[in-house]
Backbone as CSV, one residue per row, in Angstrom:
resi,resn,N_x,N_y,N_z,CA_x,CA_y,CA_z,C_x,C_y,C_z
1,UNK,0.829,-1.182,0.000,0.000,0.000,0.000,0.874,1.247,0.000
2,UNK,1.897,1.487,0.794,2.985,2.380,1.207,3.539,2.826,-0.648
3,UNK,4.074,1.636,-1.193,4.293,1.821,-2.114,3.376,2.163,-3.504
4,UNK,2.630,1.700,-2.985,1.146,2.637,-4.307,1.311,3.747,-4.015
5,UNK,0.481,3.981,-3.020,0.939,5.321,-2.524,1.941,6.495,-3.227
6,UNK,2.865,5.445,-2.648,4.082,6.833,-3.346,4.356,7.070,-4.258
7,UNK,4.477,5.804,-5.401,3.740,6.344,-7.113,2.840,7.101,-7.330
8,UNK,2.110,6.775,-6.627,0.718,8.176,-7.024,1.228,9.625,-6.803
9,UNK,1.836,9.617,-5.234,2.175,11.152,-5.255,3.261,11.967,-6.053
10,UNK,4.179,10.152,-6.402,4.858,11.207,-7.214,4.384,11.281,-8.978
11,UNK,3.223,11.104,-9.125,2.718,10.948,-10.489,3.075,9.904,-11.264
12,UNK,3.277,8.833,-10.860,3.397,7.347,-11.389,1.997,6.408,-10.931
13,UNK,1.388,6.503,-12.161,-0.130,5.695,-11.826,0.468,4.140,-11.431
14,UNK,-0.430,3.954,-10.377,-0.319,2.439,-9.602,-1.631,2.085,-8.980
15,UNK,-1.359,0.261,-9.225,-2.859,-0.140,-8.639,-1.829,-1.219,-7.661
16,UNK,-2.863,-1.020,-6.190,-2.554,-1.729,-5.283,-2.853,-3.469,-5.934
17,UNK,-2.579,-4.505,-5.315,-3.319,-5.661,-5.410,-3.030,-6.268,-4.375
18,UNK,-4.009,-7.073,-3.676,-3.999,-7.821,-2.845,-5.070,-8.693,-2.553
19,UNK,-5.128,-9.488,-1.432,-6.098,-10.461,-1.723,-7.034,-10.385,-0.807
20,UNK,-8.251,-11.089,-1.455,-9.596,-10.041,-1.356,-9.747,-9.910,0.539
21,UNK,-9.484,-10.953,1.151,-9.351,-10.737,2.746,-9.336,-9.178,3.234
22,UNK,-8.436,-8.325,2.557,-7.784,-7.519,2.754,-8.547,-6.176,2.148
23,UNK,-9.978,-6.312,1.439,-10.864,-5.037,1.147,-10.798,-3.962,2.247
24,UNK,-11.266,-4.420,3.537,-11.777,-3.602,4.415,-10.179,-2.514,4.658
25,UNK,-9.377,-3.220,4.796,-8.045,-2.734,5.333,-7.354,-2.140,4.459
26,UNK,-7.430,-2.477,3.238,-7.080,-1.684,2.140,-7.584,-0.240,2.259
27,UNK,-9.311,0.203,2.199,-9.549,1.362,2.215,-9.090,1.824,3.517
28,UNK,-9.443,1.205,4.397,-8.761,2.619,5.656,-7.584,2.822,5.179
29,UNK,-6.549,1.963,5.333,-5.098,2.381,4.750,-4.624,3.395,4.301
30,UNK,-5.753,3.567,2.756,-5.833,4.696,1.905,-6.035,5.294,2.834
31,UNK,-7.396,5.359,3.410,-7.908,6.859,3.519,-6.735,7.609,4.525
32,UNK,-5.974,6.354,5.236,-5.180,7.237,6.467,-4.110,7.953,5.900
33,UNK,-3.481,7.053,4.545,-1.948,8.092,3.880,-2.870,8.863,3.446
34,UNK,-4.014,9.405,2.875,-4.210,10.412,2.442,-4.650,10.231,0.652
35,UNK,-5.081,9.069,0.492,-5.139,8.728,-0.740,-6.635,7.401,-0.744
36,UNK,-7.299,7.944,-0.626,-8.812,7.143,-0.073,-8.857,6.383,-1.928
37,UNK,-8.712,7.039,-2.924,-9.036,6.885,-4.159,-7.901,6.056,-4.839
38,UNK,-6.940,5.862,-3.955,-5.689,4.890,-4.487,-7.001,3.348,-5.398
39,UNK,-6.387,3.297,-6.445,-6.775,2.247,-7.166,-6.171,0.816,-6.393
40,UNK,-7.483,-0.254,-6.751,-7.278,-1.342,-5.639,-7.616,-2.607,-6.589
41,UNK,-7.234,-3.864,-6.897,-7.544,-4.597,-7.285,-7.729,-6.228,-6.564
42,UNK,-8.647,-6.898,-6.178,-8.463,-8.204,-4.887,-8.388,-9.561,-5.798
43,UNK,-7.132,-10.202,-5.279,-7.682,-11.854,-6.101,-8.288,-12.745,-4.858
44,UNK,-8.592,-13.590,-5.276,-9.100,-14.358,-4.477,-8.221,-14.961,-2.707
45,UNK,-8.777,-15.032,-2.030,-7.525,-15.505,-0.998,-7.718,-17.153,-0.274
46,UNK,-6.985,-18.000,-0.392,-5.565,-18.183,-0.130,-5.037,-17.510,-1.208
47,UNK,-3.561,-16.792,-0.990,-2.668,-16.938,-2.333,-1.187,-17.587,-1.731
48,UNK,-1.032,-17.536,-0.327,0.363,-18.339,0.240,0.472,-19.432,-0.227
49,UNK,-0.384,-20.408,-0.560,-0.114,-21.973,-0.941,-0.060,-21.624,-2.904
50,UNK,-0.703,-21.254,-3.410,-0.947,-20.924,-4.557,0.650,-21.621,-5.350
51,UNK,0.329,-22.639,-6.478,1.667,-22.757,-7.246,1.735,-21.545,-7.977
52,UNK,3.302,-21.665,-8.739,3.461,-20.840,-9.514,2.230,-20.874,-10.483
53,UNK,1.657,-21.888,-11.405,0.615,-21.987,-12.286,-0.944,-20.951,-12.113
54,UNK,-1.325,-21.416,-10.830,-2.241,-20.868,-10.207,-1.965,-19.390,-10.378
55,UNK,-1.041,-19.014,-9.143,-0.793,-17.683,-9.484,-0.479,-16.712,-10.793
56,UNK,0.129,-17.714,-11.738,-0.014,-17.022,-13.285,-1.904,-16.900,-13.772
57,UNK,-2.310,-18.015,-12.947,-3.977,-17.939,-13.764,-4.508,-16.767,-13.195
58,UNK,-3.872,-16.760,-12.090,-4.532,-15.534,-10.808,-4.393,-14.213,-11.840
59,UNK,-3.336,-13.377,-11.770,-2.716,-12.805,-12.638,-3.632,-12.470,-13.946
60,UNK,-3.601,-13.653,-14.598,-4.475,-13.572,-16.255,-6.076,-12.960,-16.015
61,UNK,-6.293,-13.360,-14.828,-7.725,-13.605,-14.163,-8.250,-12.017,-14.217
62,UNK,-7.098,-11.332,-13.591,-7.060,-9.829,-12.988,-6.791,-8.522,-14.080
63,UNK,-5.546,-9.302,-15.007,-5.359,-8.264,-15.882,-6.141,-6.900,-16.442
64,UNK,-6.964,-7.585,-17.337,-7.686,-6.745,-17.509,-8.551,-5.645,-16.722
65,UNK,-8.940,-5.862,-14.897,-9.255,-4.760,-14.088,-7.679,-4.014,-13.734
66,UNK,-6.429,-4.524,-13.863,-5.747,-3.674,-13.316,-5.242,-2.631,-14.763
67,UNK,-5.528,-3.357,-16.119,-5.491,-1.933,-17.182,-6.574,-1.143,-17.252
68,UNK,-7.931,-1.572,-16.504,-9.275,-0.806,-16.554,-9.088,0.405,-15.302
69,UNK,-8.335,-0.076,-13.995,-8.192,0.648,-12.953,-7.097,1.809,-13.585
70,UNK,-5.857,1.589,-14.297,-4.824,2.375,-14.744,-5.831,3.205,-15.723
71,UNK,-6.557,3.385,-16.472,-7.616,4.441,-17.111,-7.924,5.518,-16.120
72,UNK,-8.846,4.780,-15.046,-8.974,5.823,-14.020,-8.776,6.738,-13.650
């Protein structure tokens, strides 16, 4: 998050990602650095056990919201 963040302020568009567990905590996060509107994208969670395979499907799965969120 820290690091979205700081792309944004310094004018480098970035989308957070993380897994979906992590909605609620994601927005406060934002809202506390000061960036409530930081772009956010969730995959599904478990992702710790996840093979490499999985996590490439994960990935393929998402793409397209994290070039729809970079529009934004």
């Amino acid at each position: 998050m820290h690091d979205s963040v700081w792309f944004e302020v310094n004018r480098k568009p970035a989308v957070m990602i993380a897994s979906d567990v992590f909605v609620d905590a994601a927005e406060k996060q934002a809202t506390a650095l000061g960036l409530p509107e930081l772009r956010r994208v969730f995959v599904p969670h478990p992702i710790q056990d996840a093979t490499d395979d999985e996590m490439r499907a994960r990935a393929d799965a998402i793409v397209e919201q994290v070039i729809d969120a970079l529009k934004k």
